[in-house]
N, CA, C and O atoms as CSV, one atom per row, in Angstrom:
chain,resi,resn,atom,element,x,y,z
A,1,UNK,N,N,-4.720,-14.202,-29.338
A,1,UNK,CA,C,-5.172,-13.585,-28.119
A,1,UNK,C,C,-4.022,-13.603,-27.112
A,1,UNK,O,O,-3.317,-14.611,-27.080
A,2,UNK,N,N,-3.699,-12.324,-26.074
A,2,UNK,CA,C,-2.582,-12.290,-25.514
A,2,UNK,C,C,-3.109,-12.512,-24.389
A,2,UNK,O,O,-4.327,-12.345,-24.328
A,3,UNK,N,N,-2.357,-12.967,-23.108
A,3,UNK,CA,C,-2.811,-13.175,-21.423
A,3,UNK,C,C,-2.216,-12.662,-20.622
A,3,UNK,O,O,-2.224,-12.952,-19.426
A,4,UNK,N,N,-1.419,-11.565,-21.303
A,4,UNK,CA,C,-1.203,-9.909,-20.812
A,4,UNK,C,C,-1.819,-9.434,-20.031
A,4,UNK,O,O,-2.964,-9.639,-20.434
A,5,UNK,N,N,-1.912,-8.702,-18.787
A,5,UNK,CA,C,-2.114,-8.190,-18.091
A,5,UNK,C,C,-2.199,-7.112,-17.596
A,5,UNK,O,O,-2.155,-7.303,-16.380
A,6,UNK,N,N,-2.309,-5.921,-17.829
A,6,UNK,CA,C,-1.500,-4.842,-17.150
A,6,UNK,C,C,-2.006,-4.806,-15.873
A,6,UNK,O,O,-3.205,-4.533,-15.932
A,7,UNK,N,N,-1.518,-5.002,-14.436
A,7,UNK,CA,C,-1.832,-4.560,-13.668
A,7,UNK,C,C,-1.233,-3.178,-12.706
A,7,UNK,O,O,-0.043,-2.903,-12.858
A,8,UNK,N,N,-1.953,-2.436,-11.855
A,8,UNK,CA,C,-1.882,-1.180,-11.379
A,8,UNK,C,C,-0.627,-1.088,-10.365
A,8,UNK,O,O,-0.407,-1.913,-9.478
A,9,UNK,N,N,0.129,0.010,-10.633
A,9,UNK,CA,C,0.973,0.420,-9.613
A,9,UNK,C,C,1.023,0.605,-8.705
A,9,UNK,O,O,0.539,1.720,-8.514
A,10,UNK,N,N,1.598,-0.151,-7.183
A,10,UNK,CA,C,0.948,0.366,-6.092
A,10,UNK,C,C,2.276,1.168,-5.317
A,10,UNK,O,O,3.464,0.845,-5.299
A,11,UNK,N,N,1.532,2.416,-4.651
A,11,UNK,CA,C,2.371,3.115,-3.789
A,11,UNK,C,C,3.122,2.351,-2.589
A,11,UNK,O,O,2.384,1.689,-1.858
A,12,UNK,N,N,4.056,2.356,-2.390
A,12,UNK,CA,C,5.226,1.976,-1.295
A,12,UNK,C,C,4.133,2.597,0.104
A,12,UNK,O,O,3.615,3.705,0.251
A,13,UNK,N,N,4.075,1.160,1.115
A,13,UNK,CA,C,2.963,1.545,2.591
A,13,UNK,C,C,3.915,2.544,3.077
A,13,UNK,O,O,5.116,2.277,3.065
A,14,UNK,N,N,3.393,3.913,3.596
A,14,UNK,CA,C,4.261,4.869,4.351
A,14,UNK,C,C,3.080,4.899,5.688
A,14,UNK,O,O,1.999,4.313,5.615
A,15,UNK,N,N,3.418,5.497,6.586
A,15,UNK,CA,C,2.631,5.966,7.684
A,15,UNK,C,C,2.465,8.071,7.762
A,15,UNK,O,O,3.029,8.818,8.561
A,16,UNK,N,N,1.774,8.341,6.944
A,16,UNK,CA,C,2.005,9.517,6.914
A,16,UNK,C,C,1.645,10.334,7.718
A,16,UNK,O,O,0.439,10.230,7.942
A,17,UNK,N,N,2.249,11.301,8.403
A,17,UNK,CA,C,1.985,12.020,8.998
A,17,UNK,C,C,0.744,12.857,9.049
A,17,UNK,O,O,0.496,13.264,7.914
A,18,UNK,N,N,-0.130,13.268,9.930
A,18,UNK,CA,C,-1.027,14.291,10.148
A,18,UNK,C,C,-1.176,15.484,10.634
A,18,UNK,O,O,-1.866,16.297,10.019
A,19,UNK,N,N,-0.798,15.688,11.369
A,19,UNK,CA,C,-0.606,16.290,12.475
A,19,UNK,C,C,-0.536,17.614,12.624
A,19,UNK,O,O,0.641,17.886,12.387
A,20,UNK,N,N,-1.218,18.774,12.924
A,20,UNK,CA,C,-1.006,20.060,13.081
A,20,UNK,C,C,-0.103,19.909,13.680
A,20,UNK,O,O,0.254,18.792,14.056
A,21,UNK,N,N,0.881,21.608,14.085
A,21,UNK,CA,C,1.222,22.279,15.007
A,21,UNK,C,C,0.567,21.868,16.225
A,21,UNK,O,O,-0.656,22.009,16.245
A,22,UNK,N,N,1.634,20.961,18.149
A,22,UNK,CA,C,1.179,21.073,18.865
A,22,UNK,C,C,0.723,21.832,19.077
A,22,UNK,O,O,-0.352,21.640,19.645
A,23,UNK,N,N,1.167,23.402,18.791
A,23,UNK,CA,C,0.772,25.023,19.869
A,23,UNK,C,C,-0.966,25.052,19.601
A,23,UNK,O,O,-1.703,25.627,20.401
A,24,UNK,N,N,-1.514,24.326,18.322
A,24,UNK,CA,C,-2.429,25.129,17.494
A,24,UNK,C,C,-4.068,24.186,18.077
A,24,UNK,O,O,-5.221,24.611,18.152
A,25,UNK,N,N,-3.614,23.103,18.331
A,25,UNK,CA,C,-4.541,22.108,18.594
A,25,UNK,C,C,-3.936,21.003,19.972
A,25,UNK,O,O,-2.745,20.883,20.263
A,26,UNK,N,N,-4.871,20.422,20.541
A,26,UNK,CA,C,-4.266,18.990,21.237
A,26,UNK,C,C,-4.376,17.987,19.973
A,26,UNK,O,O,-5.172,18.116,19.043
A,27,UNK,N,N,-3.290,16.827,20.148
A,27,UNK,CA,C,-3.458,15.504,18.979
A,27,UNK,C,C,-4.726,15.006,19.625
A,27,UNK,O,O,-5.035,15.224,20.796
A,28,UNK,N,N,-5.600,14.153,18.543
A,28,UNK,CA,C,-6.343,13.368,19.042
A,28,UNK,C,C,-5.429,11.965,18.911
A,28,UNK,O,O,-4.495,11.728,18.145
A,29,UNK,N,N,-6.114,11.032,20.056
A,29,UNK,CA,C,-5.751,9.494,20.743
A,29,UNK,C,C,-4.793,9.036,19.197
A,29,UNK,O,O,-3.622,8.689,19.351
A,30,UNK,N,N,-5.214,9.062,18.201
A,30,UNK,CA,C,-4.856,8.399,16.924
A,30,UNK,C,C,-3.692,9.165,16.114
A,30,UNK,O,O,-2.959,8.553,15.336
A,31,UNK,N,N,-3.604,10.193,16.290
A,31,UNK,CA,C,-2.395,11.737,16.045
A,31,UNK,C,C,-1.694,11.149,16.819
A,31,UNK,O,O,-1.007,10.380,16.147
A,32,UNK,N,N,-1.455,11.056,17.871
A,32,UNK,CA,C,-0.850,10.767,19.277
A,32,UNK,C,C,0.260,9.654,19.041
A,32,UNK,O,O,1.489,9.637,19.108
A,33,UNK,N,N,-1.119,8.374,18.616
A,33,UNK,CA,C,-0.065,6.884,18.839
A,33,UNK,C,C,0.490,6.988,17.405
A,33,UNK,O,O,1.369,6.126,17.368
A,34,UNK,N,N,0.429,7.620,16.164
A,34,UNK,CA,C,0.899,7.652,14.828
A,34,UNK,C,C,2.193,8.416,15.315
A,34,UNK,O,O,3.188,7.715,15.131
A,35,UNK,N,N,2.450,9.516,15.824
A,35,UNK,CA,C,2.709,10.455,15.802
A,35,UNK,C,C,3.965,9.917,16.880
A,35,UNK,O,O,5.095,10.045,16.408
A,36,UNK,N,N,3.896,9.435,18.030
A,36,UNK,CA,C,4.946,8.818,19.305
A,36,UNK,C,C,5.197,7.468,17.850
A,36,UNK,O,O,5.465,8.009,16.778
A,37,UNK,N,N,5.151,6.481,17.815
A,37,UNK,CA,C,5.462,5.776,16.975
A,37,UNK,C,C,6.869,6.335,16.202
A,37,UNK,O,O,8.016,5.898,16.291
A,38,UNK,N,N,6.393,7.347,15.495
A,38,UNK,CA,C,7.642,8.089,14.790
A,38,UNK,C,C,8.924,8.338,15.834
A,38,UNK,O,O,9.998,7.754,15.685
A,39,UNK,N,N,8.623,9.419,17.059
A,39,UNK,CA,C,9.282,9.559,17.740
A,39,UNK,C,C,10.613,8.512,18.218
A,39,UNK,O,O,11.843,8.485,18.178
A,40,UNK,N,N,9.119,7.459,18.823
A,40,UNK,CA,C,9.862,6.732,19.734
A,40,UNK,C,C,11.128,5.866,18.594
A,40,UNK,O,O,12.277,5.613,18.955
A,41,UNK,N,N,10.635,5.579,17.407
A,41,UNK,CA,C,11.393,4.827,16.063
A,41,UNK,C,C,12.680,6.008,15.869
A,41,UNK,O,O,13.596,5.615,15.146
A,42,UNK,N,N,12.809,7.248,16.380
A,42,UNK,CA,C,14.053,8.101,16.890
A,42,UNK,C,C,14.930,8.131,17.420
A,42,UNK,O,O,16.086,8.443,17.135
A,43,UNK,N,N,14.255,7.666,18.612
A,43,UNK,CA,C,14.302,7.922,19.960
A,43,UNK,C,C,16.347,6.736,20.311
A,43,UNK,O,O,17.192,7.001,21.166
A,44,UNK,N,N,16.381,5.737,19.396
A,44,UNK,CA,C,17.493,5.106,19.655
A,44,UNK,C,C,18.478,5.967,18.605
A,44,UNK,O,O,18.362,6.702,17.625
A,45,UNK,N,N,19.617,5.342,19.530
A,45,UNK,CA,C,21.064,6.731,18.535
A,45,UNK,C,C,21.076,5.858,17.287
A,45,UNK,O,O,20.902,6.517,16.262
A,46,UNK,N,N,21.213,4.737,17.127
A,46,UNK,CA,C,21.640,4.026,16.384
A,46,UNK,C,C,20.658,4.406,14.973
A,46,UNK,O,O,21.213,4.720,13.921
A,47,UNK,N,N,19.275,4.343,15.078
A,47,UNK,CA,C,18.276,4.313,13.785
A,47,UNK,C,C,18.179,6.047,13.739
A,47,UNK,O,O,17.869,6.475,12.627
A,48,UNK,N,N,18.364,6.904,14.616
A,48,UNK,CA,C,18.339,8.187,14.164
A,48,UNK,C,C,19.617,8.617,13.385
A,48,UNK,O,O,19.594,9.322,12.376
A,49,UNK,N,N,20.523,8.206,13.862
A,49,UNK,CA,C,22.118,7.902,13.146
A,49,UNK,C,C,21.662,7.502,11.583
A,49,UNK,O,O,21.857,8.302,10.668
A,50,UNK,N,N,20.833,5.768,11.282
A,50,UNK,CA,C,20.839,5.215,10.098
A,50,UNK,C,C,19.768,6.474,9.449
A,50,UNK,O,O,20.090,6.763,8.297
A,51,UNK,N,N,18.605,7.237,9.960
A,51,UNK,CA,C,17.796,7.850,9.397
A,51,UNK,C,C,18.498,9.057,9.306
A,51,UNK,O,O,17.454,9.673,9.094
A,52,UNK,N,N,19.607,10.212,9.271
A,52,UNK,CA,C,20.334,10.997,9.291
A,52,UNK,C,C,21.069,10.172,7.978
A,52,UNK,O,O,21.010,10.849,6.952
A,53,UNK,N,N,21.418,9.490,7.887
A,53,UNK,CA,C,22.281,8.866,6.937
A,53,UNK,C,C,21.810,9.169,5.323
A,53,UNK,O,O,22.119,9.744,4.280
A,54,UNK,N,N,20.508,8.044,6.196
A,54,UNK,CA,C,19.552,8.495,4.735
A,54,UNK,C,C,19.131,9.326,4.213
A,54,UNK,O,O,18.927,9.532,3.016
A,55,UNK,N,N,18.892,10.109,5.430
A,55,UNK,CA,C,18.432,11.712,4.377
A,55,UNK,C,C,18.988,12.464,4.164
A,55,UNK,O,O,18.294,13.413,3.800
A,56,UNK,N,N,20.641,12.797,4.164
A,56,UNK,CA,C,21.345,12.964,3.876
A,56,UNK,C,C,22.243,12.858,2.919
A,56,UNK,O,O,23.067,13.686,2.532
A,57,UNK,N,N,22.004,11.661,2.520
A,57,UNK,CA,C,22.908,11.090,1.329
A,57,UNK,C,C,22.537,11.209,0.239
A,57,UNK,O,O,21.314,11.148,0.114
A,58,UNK,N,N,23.503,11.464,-1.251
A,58,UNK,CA,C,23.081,12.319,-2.417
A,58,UNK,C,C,22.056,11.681,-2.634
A,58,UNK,O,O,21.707,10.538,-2.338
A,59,UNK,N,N,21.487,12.678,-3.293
A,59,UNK,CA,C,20.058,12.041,-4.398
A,59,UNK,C,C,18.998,11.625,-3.572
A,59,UNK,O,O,18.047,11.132,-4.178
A,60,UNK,N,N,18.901,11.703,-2.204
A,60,UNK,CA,C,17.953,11.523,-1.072
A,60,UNK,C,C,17.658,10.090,-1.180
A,60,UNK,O,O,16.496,9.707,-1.041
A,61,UNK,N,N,19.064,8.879,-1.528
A,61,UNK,CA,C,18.570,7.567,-1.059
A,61,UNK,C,C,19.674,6.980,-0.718
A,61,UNK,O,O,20.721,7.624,-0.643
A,62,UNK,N,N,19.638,6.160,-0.555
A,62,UNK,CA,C,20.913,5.248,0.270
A,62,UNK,C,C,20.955,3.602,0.089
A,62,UNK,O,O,20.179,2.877,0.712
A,63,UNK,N,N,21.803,3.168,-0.698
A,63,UNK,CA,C,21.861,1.527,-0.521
A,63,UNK,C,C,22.259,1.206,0.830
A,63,UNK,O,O,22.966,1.926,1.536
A,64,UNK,N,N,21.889,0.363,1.075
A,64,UNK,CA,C,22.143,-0.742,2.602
A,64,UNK,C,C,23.873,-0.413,2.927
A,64,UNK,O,O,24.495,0.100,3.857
A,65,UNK,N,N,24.265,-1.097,1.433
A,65,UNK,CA,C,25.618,-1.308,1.653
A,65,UNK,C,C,26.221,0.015,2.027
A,65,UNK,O,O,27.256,-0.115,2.680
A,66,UNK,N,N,25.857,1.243,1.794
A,66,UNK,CA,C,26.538,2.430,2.142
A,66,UNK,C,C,26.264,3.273,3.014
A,66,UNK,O,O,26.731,4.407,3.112
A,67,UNK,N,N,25.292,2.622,3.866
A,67,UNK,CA,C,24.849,3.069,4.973
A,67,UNK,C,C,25.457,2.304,6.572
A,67,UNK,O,O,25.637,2.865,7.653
A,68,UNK,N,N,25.643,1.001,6.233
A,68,UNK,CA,C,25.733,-0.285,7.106
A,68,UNK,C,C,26.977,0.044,8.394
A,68,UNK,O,O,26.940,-0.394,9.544
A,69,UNK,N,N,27.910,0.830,7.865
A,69,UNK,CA,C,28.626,1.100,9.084
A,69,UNK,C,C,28.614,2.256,10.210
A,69,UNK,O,O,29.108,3.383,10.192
A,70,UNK,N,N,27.797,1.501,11.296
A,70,UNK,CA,C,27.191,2.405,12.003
A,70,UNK,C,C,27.654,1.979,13.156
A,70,UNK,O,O,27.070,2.397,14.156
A,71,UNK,N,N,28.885,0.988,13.350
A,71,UNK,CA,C,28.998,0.405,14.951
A,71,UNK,C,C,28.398,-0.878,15.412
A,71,UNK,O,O,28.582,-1.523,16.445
A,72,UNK,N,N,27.594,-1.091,14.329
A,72,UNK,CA,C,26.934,-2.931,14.877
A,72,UNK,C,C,26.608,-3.468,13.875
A,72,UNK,O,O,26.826,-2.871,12.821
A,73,UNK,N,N,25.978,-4.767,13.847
A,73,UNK,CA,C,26.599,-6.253,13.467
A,73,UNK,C,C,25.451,-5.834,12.208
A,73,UNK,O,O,24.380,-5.324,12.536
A,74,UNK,N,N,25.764,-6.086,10.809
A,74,UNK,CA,C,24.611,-6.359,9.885
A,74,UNK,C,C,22.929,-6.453,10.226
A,74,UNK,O,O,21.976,-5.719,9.967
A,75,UNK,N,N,23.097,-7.842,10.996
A,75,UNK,CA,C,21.746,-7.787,11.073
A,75,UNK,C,C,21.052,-6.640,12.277
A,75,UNK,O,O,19.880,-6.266,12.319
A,76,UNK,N,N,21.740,-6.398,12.839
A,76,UNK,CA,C,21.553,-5.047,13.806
A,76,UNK,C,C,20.727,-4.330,12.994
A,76,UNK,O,O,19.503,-4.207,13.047
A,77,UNK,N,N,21.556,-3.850,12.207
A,77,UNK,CA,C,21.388,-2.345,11.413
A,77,UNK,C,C,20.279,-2.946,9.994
A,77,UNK,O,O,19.923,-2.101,9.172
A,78,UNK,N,N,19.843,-4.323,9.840
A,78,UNK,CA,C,18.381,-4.886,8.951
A,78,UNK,C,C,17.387,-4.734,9.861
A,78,UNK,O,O,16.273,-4.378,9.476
A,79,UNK,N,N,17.675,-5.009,11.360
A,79,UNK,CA,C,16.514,-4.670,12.402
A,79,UNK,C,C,15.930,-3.202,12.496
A,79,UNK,O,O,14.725,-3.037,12.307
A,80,UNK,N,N,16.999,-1.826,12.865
A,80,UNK,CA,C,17.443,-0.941,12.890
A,80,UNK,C,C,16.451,-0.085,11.917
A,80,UNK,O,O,15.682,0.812,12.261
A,81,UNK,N,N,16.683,-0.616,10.584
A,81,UNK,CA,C,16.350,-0.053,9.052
A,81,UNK,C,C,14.212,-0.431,9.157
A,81,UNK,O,O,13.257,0.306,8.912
A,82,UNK,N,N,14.289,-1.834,9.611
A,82,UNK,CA,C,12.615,-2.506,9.615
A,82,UNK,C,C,12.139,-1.609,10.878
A,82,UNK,O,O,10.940,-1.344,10.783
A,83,UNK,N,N,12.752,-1.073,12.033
A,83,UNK,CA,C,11.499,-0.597,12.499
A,83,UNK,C,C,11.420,0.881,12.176
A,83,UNK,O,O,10.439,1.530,12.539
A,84,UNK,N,N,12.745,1.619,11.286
A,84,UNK,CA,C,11.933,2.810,10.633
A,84,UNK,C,C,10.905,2.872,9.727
A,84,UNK,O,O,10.127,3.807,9.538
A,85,UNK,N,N,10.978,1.442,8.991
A,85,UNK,CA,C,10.330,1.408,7.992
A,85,UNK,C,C,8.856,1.377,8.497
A,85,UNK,O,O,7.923,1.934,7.918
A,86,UNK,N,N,8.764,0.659,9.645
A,86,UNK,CA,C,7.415,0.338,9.991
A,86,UNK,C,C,6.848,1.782,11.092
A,86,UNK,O,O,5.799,2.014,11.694
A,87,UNK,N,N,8.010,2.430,10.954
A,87,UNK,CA,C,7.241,3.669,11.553
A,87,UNK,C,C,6.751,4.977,10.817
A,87,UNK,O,O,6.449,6.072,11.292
A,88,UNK,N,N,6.768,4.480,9.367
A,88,UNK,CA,C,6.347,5.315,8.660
A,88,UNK,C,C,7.471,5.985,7.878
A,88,UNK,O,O,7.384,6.166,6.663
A,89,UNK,N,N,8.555,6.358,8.618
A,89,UNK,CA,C,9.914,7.147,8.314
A,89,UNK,C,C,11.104,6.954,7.225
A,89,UNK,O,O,11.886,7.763,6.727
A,90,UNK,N,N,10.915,5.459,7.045
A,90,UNK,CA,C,11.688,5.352,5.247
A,90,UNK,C,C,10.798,4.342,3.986
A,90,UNK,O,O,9.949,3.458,4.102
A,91,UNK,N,N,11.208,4.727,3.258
A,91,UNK,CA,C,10.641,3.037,2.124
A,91,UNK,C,C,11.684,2.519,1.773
A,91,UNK,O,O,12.736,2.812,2.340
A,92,UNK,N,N,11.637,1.665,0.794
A,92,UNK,CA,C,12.627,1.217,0.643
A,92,UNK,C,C,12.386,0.279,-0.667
A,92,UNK,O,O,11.206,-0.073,-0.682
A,93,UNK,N,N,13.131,-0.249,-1.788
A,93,UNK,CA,C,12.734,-0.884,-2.971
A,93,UNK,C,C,14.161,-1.478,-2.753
A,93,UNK,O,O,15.130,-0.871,-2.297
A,94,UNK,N,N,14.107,-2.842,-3.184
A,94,UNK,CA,C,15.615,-3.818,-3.830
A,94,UNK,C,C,15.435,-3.973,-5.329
A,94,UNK,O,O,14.469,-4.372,-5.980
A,95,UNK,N,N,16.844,-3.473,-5.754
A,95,UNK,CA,C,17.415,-3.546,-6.785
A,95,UNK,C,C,18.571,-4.603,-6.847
A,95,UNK,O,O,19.535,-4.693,-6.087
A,96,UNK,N,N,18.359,-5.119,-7.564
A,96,UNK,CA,C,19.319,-6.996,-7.494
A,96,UNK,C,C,19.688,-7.216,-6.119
A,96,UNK,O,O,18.779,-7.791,-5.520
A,97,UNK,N,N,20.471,-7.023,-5.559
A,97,UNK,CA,C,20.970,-8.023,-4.357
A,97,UNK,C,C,21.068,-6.708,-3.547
A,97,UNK,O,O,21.815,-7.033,-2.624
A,98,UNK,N,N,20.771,-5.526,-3.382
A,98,UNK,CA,C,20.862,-5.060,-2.787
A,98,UNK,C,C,19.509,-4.056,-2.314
A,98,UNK,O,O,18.611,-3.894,-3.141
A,99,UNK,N,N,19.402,-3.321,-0.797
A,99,UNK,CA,C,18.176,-2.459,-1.224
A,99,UNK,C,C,18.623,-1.168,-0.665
A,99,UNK,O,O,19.539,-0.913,0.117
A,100,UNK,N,N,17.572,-0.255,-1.378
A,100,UNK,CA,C,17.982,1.101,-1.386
A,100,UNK,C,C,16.272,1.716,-0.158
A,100,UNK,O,O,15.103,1.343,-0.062
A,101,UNK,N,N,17.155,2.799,0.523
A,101,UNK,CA,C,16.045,3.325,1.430
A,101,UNK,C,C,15.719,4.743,1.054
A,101,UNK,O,O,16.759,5.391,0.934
A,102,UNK,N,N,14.787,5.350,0.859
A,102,UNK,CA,C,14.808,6.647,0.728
A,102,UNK,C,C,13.842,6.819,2.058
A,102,UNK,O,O,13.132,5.945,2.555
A,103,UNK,N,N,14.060,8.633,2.643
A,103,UNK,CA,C,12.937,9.198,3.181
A,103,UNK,C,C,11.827,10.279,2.206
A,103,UNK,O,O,11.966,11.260,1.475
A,104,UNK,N,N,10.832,9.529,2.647
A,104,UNK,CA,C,10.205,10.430,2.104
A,104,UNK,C,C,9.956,11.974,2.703
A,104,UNK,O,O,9.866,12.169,3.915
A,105,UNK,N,N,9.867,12.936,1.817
A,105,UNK,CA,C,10.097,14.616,1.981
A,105,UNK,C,C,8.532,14.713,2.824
A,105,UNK,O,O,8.638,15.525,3.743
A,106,UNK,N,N,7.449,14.241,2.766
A,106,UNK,CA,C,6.326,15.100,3.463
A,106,UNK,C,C,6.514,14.660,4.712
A,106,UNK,O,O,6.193,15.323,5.698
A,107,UNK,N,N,7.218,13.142,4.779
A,107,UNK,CA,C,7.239,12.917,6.465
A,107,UNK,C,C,8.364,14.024,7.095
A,107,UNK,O,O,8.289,14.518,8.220
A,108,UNK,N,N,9.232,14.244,6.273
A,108,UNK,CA,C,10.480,15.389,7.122
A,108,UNK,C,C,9.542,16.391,7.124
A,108,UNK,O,O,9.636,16.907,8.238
A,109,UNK,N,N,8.770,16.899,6.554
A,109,UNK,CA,C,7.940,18.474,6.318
A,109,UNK,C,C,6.941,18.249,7.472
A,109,UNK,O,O,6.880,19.010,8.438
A,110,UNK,N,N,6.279,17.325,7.340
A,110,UNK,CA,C,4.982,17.053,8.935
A,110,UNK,C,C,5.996,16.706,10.111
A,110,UNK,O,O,5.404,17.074,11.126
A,111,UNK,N,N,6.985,16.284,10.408
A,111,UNK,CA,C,7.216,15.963,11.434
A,111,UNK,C,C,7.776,17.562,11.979
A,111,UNK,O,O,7.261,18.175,12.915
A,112,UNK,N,N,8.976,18.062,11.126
A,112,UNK,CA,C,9.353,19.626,11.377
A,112,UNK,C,C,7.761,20.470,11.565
A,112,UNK,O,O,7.816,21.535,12.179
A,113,UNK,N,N,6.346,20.003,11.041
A,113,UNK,CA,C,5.640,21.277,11.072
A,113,UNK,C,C,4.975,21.057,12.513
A,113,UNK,O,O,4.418,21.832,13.290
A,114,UNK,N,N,5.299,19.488,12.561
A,114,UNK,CA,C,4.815,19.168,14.372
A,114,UNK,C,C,5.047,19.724,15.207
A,114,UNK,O,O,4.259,19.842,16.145
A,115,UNK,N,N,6.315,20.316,15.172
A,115,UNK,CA,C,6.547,20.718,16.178
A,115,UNK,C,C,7.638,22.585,16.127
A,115,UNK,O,O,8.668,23.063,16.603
A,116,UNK,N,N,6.467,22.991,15.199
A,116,UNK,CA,C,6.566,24.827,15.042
A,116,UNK,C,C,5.149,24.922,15.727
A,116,UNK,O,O,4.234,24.188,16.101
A,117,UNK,N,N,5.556,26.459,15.667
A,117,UNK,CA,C,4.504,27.177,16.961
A,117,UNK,C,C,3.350,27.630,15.368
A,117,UNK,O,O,3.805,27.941,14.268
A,118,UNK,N,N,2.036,27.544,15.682
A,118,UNK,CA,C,1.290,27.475,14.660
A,118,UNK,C,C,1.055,29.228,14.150
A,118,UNK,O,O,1.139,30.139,14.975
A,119,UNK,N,N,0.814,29.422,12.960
A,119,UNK,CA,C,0.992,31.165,12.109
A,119,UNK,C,C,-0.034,31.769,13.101
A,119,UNK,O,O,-1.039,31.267,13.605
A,120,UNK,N,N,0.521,32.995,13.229
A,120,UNK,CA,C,-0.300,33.866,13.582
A,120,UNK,C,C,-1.088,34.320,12.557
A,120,UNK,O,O,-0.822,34.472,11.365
A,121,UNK,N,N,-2.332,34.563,13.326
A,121,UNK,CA,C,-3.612,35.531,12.278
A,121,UNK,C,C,-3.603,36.553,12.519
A,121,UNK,O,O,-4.365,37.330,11.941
């Protein structure tokens, strides 16, 4: 008898976007604080710099190590990296001693559709 296990794969926590077109609707209270969250996790040069990096770089991911020179101190840019992460805007998996960040594509697609003027009928 084996004590094997298989247990289930779980998806990487993202904060995903919702959000119509401002033109098309107002956000509701919960659109709003999801939605500024992202922003404001922008809003510094430094993590829009590291998030430009990342989505940019081949193959749409980026190790730490090849991202890290951005003008400040290591742990800067581990702070920098944790509050995109917690704004929904990268994931991230470690592979031996190092970790790799990707963005995910629907948050670039909802955040760009946030803010187009909604289709005409």
């Amino acid at each position: 008898m084996s004590n094997t296990q298989v247990l289930p794969l779980l998806e990487p926590e993202t904060v995903a976007p919702c959000c119509p077109p401002v033109t098309e609707r107002p956000l509701t209270a919960e659109e709003a604080e999801r939605t500024a969250k992202m922003f404001k996790a922008l809003g510094d040069p430094v993590r829009l710099r590291l998030f430009s990096l990342v989505a940019s770089h081949e193959g749409g991911e980026a190790c730490v190590c090849d991202i890290s020179d951005v003008g400040v101190s290591g742990p800067t840019v581990s702070h920098h990296l944790k509050k995109l992460k917690e704004a929904g805007l990268l994931s991230s998996e470690r592979r031996g001693t190092w970790v790799y960040y990707r963005v995910e594509p629907a948050v670039l697609a909802a955040m760009g559709q946030l803010l187009t003027t909604a289709a005409a009928d």
